[in-house]
C-alpha positions as CSV (number, residue, x, y, z in Angstrom):
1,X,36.4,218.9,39.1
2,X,38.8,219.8,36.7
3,X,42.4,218.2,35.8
4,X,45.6,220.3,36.4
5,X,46.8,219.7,32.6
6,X,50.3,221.2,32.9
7,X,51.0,218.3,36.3
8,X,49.5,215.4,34.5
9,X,51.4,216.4,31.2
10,X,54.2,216.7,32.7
11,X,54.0,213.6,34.6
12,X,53.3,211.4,31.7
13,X,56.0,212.9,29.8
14,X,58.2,212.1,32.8
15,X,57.0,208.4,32.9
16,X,57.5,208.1,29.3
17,X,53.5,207.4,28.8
18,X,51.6,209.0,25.5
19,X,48.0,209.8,25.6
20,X,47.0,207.1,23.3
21,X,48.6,204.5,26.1
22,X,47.1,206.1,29.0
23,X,43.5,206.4,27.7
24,X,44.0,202.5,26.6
25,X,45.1,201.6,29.8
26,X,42.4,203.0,31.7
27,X,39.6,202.2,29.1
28,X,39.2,205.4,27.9
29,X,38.5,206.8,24.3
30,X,41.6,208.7,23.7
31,X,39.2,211.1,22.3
32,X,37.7,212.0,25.7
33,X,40.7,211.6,27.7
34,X,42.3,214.3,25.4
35,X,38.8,216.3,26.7
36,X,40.1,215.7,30.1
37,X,43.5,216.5,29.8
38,X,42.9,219.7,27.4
39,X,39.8,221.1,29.6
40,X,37.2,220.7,27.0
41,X,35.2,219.5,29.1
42,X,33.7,221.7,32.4
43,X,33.6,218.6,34.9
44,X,35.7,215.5,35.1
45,X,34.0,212.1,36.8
46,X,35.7,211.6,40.0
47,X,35.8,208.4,39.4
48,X,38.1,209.2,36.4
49,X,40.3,211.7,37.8
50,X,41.0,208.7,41.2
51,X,41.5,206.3,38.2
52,X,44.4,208.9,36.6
53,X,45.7,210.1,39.9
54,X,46.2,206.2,40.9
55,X,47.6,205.3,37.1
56,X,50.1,208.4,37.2
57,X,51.1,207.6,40.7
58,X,49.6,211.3,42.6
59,X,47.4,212.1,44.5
60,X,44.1,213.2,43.2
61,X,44.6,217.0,45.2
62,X,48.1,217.0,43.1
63,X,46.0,216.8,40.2
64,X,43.3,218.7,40.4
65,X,44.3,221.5,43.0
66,X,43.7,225.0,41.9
67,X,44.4,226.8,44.9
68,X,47.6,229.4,45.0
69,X,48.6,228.2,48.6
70,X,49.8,224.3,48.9
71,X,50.4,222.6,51.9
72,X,53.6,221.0,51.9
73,X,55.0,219.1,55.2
74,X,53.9,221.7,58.4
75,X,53.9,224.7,56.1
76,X,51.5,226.4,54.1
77,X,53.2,227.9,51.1
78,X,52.8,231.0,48.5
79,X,52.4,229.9,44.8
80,X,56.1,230.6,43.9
81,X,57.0,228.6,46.5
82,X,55.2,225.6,45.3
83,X,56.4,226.0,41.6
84,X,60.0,225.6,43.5
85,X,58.8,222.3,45.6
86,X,56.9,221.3,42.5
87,X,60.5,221.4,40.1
88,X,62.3,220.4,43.3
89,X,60.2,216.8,43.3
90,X,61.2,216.1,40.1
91,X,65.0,216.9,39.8
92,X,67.3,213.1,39.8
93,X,69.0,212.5,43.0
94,X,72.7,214.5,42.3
95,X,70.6,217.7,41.6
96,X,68.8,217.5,44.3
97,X,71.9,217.6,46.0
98,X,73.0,220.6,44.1
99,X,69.5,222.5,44.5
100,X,69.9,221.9,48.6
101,X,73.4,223.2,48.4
102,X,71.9,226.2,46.5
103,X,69.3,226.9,49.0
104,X,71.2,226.7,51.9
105,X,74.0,228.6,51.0
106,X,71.2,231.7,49.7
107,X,69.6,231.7,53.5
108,X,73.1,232.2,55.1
109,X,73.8,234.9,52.4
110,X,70.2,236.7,53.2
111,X,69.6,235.1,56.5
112,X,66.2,237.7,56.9
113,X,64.6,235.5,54.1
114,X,65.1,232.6,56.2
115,X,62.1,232.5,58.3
116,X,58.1,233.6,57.7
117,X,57.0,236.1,59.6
């Protein structure tokens, strides 16, 4: 399996955690984890990528997931879709607020957009 770089990049920037701290935490050469991270290597141990996922605080499917459709609550969504619910997770509290606002006030604008067919 192969790590999602961008997600767990992104997530240790977020977390404030720098390669060289993450690969000593979980006993790692920082060489290799750099492998990992970077996709130099085909095939990450499982048991690695469960060790990262549990260290980053994800779940190992939020890590390594390739697929363009994501299953998010009941719903099964497009790959724009999840980029949205993917920045949406990691807005603070008062912009989530704002983003909601957003949303909601686009649907009753272009209420046809509003539900899947």
């Amino acid at each position: 399996m192969k790590i999602q770089e961008e997600r767990v990049l992104l997530l240790m920037e977020e977390n404030g955690i720098t390669q060289r701290k993450m690969a000593q935490d979980l006993a790692i050469s920082p060489t290799t984890l750099n492998g990992y991270l970077h996709g130099k290597y085909l095939h990450v141990p499982d048991d690695v990528i469960r060790e990262i996922a549990d260290y980053l605080q994800v779940s190992v499917n939020y890590i390594t997931d390739r697929s363009a459709l994501l299953q998010i609550g009941n719903g099964i969504h497009d790959k724009e879709e999840a980029v949205v619910f993917d920045n949406y997770r990691h807005l603070r509290p008062s912009d989530k607020k704002i983003a909601a606002d957003l949303i909601s006030q686009l649907l009753k604008n272009n209420p046809d957009n509003s539900t899947r067919s």
